[in-house]
N, C-alpha and C positions, 0 to 999 in steps of 0.2 A: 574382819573376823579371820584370826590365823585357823590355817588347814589342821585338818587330824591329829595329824602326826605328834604336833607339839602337845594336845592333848594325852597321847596315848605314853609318850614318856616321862610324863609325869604323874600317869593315871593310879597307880599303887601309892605312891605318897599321901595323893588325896586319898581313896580306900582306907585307909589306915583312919586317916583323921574323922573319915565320915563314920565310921566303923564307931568310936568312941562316940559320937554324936547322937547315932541312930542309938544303941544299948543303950543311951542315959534316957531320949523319950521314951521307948519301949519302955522302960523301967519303969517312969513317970507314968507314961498313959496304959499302962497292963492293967488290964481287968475296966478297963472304961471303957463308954461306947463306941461304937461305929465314928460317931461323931469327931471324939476328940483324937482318934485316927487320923480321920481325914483333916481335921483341921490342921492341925499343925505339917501333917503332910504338904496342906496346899502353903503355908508360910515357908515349907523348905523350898517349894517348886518357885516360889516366888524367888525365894533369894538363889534360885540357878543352881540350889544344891538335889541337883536332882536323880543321885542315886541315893542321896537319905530319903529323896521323897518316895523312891519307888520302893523301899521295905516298909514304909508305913503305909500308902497306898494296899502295898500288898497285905500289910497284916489288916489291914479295916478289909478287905476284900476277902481274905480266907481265911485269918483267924492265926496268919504266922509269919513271920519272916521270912522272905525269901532264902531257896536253897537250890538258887541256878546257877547257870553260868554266868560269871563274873557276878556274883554277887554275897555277903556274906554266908558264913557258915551257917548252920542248924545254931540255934540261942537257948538252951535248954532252960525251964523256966515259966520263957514269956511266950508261950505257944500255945496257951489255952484260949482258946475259940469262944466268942458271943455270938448273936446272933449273927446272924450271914445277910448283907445288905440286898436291898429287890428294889425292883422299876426303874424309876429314875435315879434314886440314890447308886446303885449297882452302875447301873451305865456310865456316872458322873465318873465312879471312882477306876471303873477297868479303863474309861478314856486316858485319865490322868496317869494311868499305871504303863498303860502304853508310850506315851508321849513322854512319860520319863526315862523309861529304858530304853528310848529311840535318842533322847535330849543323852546321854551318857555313853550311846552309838552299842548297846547291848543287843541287836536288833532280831538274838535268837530268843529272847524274852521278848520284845518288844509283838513280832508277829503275830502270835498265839492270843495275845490280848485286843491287838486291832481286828483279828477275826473276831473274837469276842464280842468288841464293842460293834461291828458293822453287821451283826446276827441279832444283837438287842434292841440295837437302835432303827426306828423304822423310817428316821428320816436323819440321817448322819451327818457330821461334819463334812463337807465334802475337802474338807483339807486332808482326814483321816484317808481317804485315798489314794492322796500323793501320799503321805508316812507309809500307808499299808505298803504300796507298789515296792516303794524304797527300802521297805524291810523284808520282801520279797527279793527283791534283786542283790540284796547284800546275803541274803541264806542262800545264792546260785538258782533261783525258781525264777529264769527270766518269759519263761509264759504267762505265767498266775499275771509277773507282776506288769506284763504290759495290758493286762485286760482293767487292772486297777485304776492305771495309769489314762490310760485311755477312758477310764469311766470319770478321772477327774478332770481330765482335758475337755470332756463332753459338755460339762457342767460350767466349770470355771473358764468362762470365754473372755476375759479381761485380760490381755498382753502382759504379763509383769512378771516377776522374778520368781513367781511359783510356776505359769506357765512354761518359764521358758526350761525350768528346772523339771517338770515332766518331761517336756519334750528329750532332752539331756538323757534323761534315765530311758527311757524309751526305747534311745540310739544306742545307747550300754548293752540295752536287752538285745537287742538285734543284731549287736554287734558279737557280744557272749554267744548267741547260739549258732551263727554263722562258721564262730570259732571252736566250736565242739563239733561240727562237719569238717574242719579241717587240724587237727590237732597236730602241732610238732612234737618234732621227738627229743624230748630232754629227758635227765635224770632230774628230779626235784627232791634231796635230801638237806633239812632241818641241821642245822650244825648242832653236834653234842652238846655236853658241857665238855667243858668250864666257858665254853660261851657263848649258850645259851643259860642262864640264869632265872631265879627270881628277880618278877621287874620286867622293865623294855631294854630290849640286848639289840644296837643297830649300827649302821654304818660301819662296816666291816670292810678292812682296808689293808693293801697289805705295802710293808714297809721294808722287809728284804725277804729273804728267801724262808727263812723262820721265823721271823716278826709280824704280825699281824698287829693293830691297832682295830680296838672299834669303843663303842658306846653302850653304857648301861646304867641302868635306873638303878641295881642290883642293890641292897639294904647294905648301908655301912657306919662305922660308929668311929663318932669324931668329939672332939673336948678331953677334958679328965675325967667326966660324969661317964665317957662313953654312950654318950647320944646318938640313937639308932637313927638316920636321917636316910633318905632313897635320893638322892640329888643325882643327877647327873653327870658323871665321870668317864675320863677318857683308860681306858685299859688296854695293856699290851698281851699280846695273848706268844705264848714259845712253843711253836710247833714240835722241837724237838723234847724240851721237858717235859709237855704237857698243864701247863701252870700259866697264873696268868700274874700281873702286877701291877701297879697305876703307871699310867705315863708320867706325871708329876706327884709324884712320893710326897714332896712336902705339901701334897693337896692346896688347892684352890677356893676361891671365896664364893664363888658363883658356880653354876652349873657349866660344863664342857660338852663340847658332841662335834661329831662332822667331822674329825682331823681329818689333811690332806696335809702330803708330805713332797718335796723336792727330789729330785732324781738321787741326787748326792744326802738326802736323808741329814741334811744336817740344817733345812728350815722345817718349820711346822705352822701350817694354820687352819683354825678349830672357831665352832660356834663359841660364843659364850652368853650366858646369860641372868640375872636373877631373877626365880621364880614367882618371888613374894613381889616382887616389883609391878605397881597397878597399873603407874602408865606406860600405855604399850609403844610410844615413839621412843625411842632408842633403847626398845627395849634386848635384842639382839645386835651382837657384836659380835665383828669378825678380829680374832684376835692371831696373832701371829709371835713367835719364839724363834730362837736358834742355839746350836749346839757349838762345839768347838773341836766334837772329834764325835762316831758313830757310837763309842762306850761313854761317852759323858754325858752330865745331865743337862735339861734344857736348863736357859736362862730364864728367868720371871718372863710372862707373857705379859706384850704389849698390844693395844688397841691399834689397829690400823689408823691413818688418817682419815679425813671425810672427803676422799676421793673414792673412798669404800664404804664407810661409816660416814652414810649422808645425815646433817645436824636434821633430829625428828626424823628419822624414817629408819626401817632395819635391815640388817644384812646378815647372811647366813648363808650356808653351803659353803666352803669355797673349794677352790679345784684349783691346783698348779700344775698347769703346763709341763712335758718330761726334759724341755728346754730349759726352761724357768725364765720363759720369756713374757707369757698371760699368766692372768690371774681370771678363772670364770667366776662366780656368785650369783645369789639370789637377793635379790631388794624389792622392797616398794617405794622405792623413791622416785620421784616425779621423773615424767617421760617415759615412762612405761607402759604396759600396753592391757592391766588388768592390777592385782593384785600384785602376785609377787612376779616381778617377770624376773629371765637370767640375761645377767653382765657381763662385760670381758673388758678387762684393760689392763694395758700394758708394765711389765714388774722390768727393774734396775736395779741392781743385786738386792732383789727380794723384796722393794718395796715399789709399792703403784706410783706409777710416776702417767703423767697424759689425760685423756679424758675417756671416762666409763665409756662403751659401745653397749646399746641395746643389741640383742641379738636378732628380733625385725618377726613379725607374723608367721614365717616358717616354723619359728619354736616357741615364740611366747602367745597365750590368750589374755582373756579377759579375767581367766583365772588364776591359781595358784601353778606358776612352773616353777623346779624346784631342783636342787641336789644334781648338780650338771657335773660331769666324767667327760674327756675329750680323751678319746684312743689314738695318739698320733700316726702309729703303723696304718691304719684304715680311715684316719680322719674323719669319723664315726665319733658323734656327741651323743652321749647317754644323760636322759634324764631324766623325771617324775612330772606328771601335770593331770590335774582334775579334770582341766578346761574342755577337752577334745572326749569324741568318740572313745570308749573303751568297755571297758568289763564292769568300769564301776570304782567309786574312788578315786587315790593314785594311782593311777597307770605307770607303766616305764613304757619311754618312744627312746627311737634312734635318729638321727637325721645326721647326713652326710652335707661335709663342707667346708669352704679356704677359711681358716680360721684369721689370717691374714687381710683379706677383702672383706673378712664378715659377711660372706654370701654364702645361704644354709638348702639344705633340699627341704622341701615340706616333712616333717617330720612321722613316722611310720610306728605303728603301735608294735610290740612285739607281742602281742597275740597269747592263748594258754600254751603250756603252763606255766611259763615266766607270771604271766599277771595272773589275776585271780578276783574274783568280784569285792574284795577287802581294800585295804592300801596297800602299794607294793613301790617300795622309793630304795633310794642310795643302790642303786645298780653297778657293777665296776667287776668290769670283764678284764682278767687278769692278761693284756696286751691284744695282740690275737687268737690265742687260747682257748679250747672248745671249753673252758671252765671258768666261771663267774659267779659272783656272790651278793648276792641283795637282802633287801628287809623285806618283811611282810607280817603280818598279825591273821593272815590267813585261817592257821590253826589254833587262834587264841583270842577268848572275848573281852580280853584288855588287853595287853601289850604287844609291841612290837618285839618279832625274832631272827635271826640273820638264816639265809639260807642257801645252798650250794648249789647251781645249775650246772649238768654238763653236757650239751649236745652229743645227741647219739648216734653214728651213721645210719645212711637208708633204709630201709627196710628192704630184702630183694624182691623185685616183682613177680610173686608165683603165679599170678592168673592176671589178666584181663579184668575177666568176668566174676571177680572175685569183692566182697565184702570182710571188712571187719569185725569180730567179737573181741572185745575186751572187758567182756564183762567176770572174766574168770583171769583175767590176767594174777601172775605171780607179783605179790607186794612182800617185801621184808622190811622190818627194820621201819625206817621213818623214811624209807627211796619209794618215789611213785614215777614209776615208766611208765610213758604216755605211747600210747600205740603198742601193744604185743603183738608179739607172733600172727600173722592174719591164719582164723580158721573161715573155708570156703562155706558160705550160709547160701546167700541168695544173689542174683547176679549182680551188678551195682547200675545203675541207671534203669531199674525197673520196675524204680517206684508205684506205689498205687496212685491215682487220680486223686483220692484228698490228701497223701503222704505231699504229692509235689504240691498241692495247693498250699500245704499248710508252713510247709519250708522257706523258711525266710532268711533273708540273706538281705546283706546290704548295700548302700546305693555301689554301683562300680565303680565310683566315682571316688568311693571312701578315701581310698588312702591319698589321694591324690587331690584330696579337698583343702586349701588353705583358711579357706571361708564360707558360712552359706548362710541367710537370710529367707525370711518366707516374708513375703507383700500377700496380703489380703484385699478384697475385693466387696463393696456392694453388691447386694441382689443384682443379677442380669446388668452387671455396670463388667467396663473393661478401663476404666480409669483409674490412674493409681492414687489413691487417697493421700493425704497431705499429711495424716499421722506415720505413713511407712516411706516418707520422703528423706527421713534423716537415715534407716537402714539403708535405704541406698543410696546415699551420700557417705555412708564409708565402705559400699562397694566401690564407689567411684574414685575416692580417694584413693584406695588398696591399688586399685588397679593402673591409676595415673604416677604412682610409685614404682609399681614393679611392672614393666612392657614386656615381661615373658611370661604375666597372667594371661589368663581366659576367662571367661565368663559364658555359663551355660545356664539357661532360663526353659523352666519345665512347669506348663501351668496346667490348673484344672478347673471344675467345677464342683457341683455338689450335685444332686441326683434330681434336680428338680429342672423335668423338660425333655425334649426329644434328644435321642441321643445325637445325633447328626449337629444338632445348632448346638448343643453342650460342644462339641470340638470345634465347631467356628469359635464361640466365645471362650474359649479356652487360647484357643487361636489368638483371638483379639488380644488378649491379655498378656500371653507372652511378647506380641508387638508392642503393646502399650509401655511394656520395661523396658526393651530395647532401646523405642525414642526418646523414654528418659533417660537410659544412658549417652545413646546417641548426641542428643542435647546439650548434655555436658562434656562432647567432646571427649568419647569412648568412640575408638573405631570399629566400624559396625564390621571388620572382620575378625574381631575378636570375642563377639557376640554370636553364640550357638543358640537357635532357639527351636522348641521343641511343645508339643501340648496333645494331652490325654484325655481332654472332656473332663465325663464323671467318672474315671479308672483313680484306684491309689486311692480312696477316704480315709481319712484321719480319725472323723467319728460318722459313726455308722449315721447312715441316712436312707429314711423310705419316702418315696413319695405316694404320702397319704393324708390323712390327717393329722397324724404326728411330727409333721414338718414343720420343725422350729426354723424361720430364718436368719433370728437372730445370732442361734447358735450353728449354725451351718456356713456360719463366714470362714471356720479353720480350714473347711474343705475350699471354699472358693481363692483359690492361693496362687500364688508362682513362686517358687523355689527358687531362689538366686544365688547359683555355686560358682565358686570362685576357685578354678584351679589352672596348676603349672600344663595340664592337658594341651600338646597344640590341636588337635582336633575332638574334642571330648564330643562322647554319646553317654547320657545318660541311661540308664536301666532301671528306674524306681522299683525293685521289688523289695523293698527294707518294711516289710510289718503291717505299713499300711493294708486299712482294713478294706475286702472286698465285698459285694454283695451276695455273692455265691458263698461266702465262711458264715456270713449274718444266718443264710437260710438254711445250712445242715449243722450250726448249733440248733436252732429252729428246731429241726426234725430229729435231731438226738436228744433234743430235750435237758441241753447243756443249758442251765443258768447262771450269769456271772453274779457272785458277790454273794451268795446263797450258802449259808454253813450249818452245816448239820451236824448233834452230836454224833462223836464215835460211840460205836456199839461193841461187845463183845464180838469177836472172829467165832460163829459155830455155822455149821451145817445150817441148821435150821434157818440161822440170820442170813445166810449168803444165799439160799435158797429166795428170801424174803425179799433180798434185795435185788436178786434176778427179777425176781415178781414185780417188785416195783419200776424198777429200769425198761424190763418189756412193756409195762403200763405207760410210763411215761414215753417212751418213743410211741408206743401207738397213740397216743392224745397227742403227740408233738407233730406225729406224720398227719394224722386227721387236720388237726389246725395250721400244718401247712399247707393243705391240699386246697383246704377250704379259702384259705387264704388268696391261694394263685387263684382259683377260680373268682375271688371277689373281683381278684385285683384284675382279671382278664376282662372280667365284665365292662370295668372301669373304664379301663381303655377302650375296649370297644365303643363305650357310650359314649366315653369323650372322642373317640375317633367321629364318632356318628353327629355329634356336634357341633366340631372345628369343618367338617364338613360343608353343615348344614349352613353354619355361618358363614362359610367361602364361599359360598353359591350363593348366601342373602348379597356377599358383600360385592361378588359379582355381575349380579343383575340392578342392584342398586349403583355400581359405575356403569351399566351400560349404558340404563336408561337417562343416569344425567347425563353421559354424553352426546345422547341423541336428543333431549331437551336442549343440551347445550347448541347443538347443530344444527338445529331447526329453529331455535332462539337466531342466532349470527345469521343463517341462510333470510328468516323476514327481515332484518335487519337491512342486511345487504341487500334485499330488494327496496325496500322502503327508501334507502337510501339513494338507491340507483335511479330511483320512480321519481322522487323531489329533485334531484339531480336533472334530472330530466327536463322537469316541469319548468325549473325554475331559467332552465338553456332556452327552451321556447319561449319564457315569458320576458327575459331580457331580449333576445333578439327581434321578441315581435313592437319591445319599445320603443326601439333604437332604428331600427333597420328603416326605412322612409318607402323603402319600394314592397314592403306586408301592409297589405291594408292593415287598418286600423280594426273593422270591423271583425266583431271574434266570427260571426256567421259566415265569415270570406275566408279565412285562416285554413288552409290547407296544411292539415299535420303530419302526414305524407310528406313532405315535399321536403328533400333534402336542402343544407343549406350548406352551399359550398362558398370557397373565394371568390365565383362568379358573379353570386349575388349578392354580396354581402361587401360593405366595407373595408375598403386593407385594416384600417387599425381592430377593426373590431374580428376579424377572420383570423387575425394574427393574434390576439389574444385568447383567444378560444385553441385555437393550436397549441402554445404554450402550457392550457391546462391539460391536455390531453396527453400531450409527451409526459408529461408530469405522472399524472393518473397509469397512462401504460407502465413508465418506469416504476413506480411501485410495485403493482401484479405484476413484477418480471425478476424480485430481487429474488427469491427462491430459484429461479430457473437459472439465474444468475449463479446462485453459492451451489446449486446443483451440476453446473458445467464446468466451475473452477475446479471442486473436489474433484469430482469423475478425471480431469485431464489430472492431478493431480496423483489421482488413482491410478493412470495408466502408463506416468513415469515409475512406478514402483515393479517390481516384479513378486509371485507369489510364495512367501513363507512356509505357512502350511494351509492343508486341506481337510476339514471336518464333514462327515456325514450326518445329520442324524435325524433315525426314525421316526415319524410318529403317526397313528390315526387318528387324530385333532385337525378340525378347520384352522385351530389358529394356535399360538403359542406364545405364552407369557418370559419374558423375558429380564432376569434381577444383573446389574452389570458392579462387579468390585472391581476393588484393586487388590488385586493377588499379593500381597508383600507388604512392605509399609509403605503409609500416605507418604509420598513424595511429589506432589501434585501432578503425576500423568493425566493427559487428556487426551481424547479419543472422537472420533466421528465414525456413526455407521451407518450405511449405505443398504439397503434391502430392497431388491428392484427396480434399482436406476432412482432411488425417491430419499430422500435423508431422512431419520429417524432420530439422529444422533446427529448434534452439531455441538464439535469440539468442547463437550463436557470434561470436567475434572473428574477423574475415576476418586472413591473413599473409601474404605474400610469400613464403616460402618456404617454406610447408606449409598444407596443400590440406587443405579441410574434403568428408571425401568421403562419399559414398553413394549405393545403387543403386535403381532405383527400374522396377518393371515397365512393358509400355509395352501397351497394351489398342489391338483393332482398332479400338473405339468413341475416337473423337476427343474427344470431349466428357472422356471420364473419363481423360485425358491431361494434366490443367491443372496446371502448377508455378504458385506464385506467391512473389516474389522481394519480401519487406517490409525496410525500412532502420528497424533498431532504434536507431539513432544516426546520426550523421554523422560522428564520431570527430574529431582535430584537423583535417583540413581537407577542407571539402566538397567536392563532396557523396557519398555513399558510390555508391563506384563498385568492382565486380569484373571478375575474369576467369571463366567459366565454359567448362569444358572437358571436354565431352562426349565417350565412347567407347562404340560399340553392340561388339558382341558380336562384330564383324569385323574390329574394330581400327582401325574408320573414326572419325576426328577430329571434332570441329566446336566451335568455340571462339566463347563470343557476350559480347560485352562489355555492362554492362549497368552503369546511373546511376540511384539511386534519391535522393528526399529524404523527408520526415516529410509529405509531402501524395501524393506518386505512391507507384506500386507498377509494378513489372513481371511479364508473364504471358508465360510461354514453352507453347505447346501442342506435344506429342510427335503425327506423324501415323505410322501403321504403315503402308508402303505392303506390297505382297505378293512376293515375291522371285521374279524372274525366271527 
């Protein structure tokens, strides 16, 4: 699907044609029902003609023709009213009426009707959400439209090209109001006429000191008949006359746009295209001319070859180097990194000679990048792209770079009021020049206009402690100054407590972000799923391309669970990415990683009974960014929702998606609506109060609970342990006793000098070598060396470690308190599994032998805790270092009260560490 733009310059042509279309049904269906409105309305929406459908839409819906913006005039005549449609039939037609003024991009009609329909309807489209948000954010209301946004991200939990297109607008919103906290200071004046026009007036270009060139839709009449046609022409505009003229006088068969011209002014190349032409593979062409002196006319324009003009695919924009060495463009020709990405290759007097260069992930996305400018003096490439963070729209970026190497900086948004929540393309800063001139439809609900920027120096710093008011700033004329005069109000950084809560700003990561990716997560799982295996498999690629990326990993959870284990597995989760980068052979020093628990939600989450888990997967995420940063820290305060905003809408009594008729402005009603507003806060305070206290309860009870179950589950391992003990101790007697039995009954068979007689058989009586046989004494010896060796292999692996122990010297030294007999003991691996293993030592007795430390299962054991301090000694040996040094754990201590303490500890093959347990006496 081609971007806007190409819509909007031909958007009056259509108008015209739909115009005659619409008058002939109106005419037809005037004075008939509701019905035959709608029907045929819904036959135009089908065929995509969807600003005929939105006046008939709107005349079944209020009885007339539209009389908005961008939309026909007043139709005198066919403007008598029947009845007015209800219930379902009403709802059907304001959806349709929306959706079509959203499908024609009118989206200041379009808003008013999606509130409409999201007030009627009690159980909505939940698509109508993302449109709502999206025609919010294009009327500049980036609050409204993230709460939309976010109510249809809540809903639509399926990964696809809607979600990812909330998310998109989202970052727009965040990004928009960021940038209204920090405004530059430019001039923003609308060029006059003669060029601005009726029609789309764009790519404004300048060709010598009084020459201008640009583009317009503007109405012109061509044949003998004098046929009024809106096509697309290139115009020269004479700064000194005042006047303007075609670039090619003897006109063109096709439509023209884009010119870009040669230093020496004497080549020319320009879009070209035919509108009525269906199929879209070659459907633009980059066409090229030349002259023979600066006063003569161009020659016939020719088509470039398909080293520009790839066979099936199109080209457009192009841009000539002030050398006339490149040639940059726009294509979707294969090898590219989205839609339309930009080109560069190589010109020999004026024609492309070599093979196209992509320009590489610094400047192209997945989307449309477009209408590329290189300013040699600053080696600064300007150009338009949908794809990235912005206001909304085209954006215009800048990105610094060797045009030579074709190695580009990450490309940087120029922020308001350059952009603006509309389309804003063909940007072209006249050299180094504090003056530039771009397109935008900013101020117009169909066409594109050219427009004139001129930065404006500082402002002087009168105060410190000083704030701006612009809200009275001086405007003339069609000039909007950004920043006036600062008048002193209030101090600046002394916000209120919900002001900074409510301040959103984006990641710090923004501008310096080349890429970023979200992997989602299972309920209480830390494995990355096998559907978000290919998103990161073009992190991995990005990154095995370019060795001066980074990669930073920032995970979370969703609210469901103590907060303490939400940051371990949040924890988990950023490791979990890691090793799969790791894996593929990403070096773990270019991997930052980072994790928030249940901070930063996406969509609001309580834990109660309204906990969906299905849809609480957006929250269980890692965010995987990709940038030029050598040491990157992330900051996530970009919008995401907190729990603390969920509960003073709560208690202000703020409802999202709720629309109320307007009422007349008097006294009496604003009085009314005081009334109503203190009612409502007081019902919002009451049922949050009532709320925390449920919710206080809750926990307690489950506190009292998880409790009561520790203690079952603790007396239940005690006592099978001591079954278990008392089971092995008869054992071992029983076994000792036949052992026994079975020594006196061979020896008294064999031996010739034991009576026979059992009434003679002395049991007492030792049986040594003296009395007994050599073969048979020697045999009996043998088992017994046997038998000891056994019972000795503990004292055995107890005397290796200990010497072991005492070639090492000591690391570090931990204290820690407790009034517990004894202490439970949970052992990780601090960092990623890299198979460390470890042996511990507690009172001269092993506890720990040479276990593998893990990330997510805990080496445990309990260990008594004596009032004497001395015979309290742990000690912590690193039996390895595993793949990467040096072995380091978590240790995570619980006494008997349920009290925590967590001590992180770093061993290598020369230290050891010693934690002493002290008993103090309970209060």
């Amino acid at each position: 699907m081609l971007y806007r733009v190409t819509l909007l310059t031909c958007f009056l042509f259509k108008r015209i044609t739909i115009f005659l279309v619409v008058f002939f049904c109106v005419s037809v269906v005037n004075g008939q029902s509701v019905r035959a409105y709608t029907k045929r309305a819904d036959q135009l929406f089908k065929e995509k003609n969807y600003y005929g459908a939105a006046q008939l839409y709107h005349k079944a819906l209020n009885g007339n023709i539209a009389n908005g913006n961008g939309v026909l005039p007043y139709i005198p005549g066919v403007h008598k009213s029947g009845r007015k449609p209800k219930g379902a039939k009403e709802i059907y037609i304001t959806h349709q009426l929306a959706e079509s003024y959203r499908l024609y991009h009118d989206y200041q009609d379009a808003l008013p009707n999606y509130e409409r329909y999201l007030s009627l309807e009690k159980k909505p489209d939940i698509m109508a959400y993302l449109w709502y948000g999206i025609s919010l954010r294009a009327m500049n209301e980036p609050d409204k439209a993230i709460k939309a946004l976010s109510k249809f991200t809540a809903e639509h939990t399926q990964e696809d090209a809607y979600s990812a297109l909330a998310l998109k607008e989202m970052a727009d919103c965040r990004f928009n109001i960021e940038q209204q906290q920090n405004l530059q200071r430019f001039s923003i004046q609308k060029m006059p006429a003669p060029v601005n026009a009726l029609g789309s007036n764009y790519a404004y270009t300048k060709l010598n000191d009084s020459i201008f060139v640009f583009s317009s839709s503007r109405p012109d009449t061509v044949g003998k008949n004098k046929q009024v046609v809106y096509r697309s022409t290139l115009y020269q505009f004479n700064t000194n006359q005042n006047n303007i003229s075609k670039a090619f006088p003897q006109g063109l068969a096709y439509d023209a746009a884009a010119a870009q011209f040669s230093a020496d002014g004497l080549h020319i190349y320009f879009t070209g295209w035919n509108e009525d032409q269906q199929n879209e593979a070659n459907k633009y062409i980059i066409y090229a001319a030349t002259r023979s002196g600066l006063d003569a006319p161009w020659d016939a324009p020719y088509p470039l070859d398909t080293l520009v003009n790839a066979k099936g695919h199109n080209a457009r924009h192009p841009f000539v180097t002030r050398d006339g060495k490149f040639l940059f463009f726009a294509s979707d020709r294969p090898g590219g990194m989205g839609k339309y990405d930009i080109w560069k290759i190589a010109l020999e007097d004026g024609l492309p000679t070599g093979t196209p260069d992509n320009l590489g992930a610094a400047i192209n996305t997945s989307e449309d990048d477009v209408a590329p400018v290189f300013i040699a003096d600053s080696a600064l490439l300007y150009f338009s792209s949908n794809g990235r963070v912005g206001l909304g729209g085209m954006d215009i970026y800048k990105s610094k770079g060797n045009i030579v190497t074709n190695q580009w900086n990450t490309a940087q948004n120029l922020g308001l009021p350059i952009n603006s929540v509309k389309d804003d393309i063909y940007y072209n800063s006249i050299g180094d020049a504090d003056t530039a001139y771009f397109t935008s439809d900013r101020e117009s609900p169909c066409c594109l206009e050219v427009f004139q920027s001129i930065k404006l120096p500082p402002l002087p710093d009168t105060s410190k402690e000083s704030a701006i008011d612009t809200s009275k700033a001086n405007q003339t004329d069609n000039t909007t100054v950004q920043n006036a005069p600062p008048v002193i109000t209030v101090p600046v950084n002394k916000l209120s407590d919900e002001e900074q809560m409510r301040r959103h700003i984006l990641d710090s990561l923004n501008n310096a972000t080349v890429k970023r990716v979200s992997v989602n997560f299972d309920f209480y799982k830390a494995k990355v799923r096998s559907e978000d295996r290919n998103s990161l498999d073009t992190i991995i690629q990005l990154l095995k391309e370019n060795s001066e990326l980074n990669v930073v990993i920032g995970s979370f959870t969703d609210c469901k669970g103590k907060f303490e284990l939400n940051l371990r597995l949040s924890k988990a989760r950023s490791l979990a990415v890691k090793m799969y980068l790791i894996k593929h052979h990403i070096n773990a020093s270019r991997i930052n990683v980072d994790f928030y628990g249940e901070q930063h939600l996406i969509l609001p989450c309580k834990d109660d009974d309204t906990y969906d888990t299905a849809q609480q997967i957006v929250n269980r995420r890692s965010d995987v960014i990709v940038t030029r940063s050598k040491n990157p820290k992330w900051v996530p305060s970009g919008k995401e929702l907190d729990i603390d905003q969920i509960l003073d809408d709560i208690r202000n009594g703020r409802r999202p998606y709720r629309f109320e008729p307007d009422e007349p402005t008097t006294k009496s009603n604003n009085n009314l609506k005081a009334e109503r507003q203190l009612l409502r806060e007081e019902k919002a305070r009451a049922r949050a109060e009532h709320l925390a206290e449920v919710r206080a309860e809750k926990k307690l009870k489950q506190h009292k609970q998880e409790e009561a179950a520790r203690l079952r589950r603790a007396k239940k391992v005690r006592e099978a342990a001591e079954h278990k003990a008392r089971l092995q101790a008869e054992r071992k007697a029983k076994r000792a006793e036949a052992y026994k039995q079975k020594n006196q009954q061979t020896v008294a068979d064999t031996n010739p000098y034991v009576t026979a007689k059992p009434s003679k058989v002395n049991n007492n009586a030792a049986i040594t070598k003296n009395n007994i046989p050599p073969h048979i004494g020697n045999e009996l010896l043998q088992k017994d060396k046997k038998i000891a060796t056994l019972d000795s292999i503990s004292q055995i692996k107890s005397r290796l470690l200990l010497t072991a122990i005492n070639h090492r010297s000591i690391n570090q030294v931990f204290t820690v308190y407790t009034t517990s007999d004894s202490v439970h003991v949970d052992l990780y691996d601090n960092g990623t599994f890299d198979h460390d293993s470890v042996s511990v030592i507690y009172n001269s007795e092993i506890v720990v032998y040479k276990q593998e430390l893990k990330t997510d299962r805990a080496i445990t054991f309990k260990v008594p805790v004596e009032p004497n301090e001395k015979k309290n000694e742990m000690i912590f040996f690193a039996e390895n270092l595993g793949d990467i040094p040096p072995n380091s754990a978590l240790l995570v201590i619980t006494d008997d009260q349920g009290k925590r303490t967590e001590v992180s500890i770093s061993n290598d093959l020369m230290h050891n560490t010693i934690i002493y347990f002290v008993k103090l006496k309970k209060q």
